[in-house]
C-alpha positions in Angstrom: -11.2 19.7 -16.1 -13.5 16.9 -15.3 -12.1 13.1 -14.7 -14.4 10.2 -16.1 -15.7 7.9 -13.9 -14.2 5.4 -16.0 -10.7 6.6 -15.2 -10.9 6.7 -12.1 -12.6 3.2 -11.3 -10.0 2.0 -13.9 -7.5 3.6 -11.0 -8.8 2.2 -8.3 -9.3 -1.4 -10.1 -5.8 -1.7 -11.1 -4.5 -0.5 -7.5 -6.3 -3.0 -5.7 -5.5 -5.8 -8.2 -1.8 -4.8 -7.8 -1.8 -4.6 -3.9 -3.6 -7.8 -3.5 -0.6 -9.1 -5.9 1.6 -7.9 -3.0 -0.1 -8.8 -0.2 0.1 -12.2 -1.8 4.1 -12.1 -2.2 3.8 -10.9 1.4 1.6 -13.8 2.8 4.0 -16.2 1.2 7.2 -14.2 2.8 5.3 -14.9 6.0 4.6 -18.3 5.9 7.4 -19.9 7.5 6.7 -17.6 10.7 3.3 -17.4 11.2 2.6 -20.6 13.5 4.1 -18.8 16.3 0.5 -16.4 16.0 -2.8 -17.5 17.0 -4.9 -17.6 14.1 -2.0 -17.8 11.3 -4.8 -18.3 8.6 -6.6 -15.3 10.0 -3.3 -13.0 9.5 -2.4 -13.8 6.3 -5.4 -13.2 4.9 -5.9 -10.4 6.6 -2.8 -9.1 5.3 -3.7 -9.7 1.8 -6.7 -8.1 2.4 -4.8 -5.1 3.5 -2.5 -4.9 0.8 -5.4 -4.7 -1.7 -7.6 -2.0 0.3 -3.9 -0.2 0.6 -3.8 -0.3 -3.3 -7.8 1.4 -4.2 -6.7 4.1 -1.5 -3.2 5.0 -4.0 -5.2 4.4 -7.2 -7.4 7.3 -5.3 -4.7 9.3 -4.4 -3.2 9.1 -7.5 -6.0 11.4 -9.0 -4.1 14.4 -7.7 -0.7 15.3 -9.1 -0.3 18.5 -7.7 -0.3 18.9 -3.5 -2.9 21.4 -2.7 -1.5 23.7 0.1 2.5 23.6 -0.9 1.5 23.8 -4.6 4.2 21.6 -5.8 4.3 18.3 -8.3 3.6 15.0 -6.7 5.7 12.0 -8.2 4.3 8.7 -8.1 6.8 7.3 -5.8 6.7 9.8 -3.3 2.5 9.7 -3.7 2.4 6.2 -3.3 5.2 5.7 -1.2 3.5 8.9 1.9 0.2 6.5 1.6 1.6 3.5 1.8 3.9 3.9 5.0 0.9 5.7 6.7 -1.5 2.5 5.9 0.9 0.3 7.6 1.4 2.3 10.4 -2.1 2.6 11.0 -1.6 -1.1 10.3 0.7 -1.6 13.5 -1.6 -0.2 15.3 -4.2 -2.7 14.9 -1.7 -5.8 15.3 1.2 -4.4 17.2 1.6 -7.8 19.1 1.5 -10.1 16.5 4.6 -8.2 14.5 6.2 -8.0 17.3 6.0 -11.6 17.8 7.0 -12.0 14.0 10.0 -10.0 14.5 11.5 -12.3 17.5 10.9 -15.3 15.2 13.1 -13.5 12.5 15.3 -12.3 15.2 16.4 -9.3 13.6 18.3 -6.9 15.7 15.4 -4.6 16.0 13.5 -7.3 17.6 13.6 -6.3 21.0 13.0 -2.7 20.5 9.3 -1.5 21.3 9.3 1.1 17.5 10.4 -2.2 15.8 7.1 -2.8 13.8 7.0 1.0 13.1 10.4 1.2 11.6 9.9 -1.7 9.5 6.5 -1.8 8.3 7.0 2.0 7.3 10.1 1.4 5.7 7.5 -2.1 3.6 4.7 0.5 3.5 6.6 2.8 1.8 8.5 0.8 -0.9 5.2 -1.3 -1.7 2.7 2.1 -1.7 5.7 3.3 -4.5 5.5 0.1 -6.9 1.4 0.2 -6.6 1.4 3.7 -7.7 4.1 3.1 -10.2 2.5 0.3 -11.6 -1.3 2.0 -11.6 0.5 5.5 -12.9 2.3 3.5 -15.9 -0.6 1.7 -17.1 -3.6 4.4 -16.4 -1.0 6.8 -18.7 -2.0 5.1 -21.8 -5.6 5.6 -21.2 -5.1 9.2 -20.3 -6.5 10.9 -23.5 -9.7 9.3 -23.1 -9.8 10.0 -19.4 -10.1 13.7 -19.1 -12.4 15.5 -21.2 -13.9 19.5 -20.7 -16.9 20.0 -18.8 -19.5 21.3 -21.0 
């Protein structure tokens, strides 16, 4: 089976449009917090920006439904959701400081602990890598017919 290019950038497209949605939504929930940081302007877009690369890499991903060394189906969710909370913890690792400082201002009761930004932005990872792939999954269905054609 051979996937058209057209599918595939139609993927990609719609992942990053949907991710830079989210990041959007996550600017916004981050708005109120983010004067405590040194370059607040800087981080938000930033993490817009990362939300949007975060949703080409699951429209990507998403081109494979079956894992390739435990042979078995790969939902959407679970897809997404696996590439999602390893973007964010790669994420962490980039701006550990600044969500740590983040989670003080929120003062939630993980705040002091020093796994904190790894617990939660996994956990945020996770649930927003699910709705991307959901999302792409849902709408690159209807143009599945035309996607996949026989190699002559």
């Amino acid at each position: 089976m051979y996937i058209s290019e057209k599918y595939m950038t139609y993927r990609i497209v719609s992942g990053k449009f949907t991710g830079l949605l989210l990041g959007l939504l996550a600017s916004f929930f981050f708005l109120d917090h983010v004067e405590e940081l040194n370059h607040p302007l800087l981080f938000s877009l930033g993490i817009e920006f990362w939300y949007a690369m975060m949703g080409g890499m699951i429209g990507m991903a998403g081109l494979w439904d079956k894992h390739a060394a435990l042979n078995v189906e790969l939902q959407p969710w679970i897809r997404g959701g696996l590439v999602g909370a390893l973007m964010n913890m790669m994420l962490v690792c980039f701006i550990y400081d600044d969500l740590q400082k983040l989670l003080q201002a929120f003062a939630t009761p993980i705040s002091n602990d020093t796994s904190g930004p790894f617990i939660i932005m996994a956990f945020e990872g996770f649930v927003f890598g699910a709705i991307i792939d959901m999302v792409v999954s849902h709408f690159s269905q209807r143009n599945i017919k035309h996607a996949i054609r026989q190699k002559v």
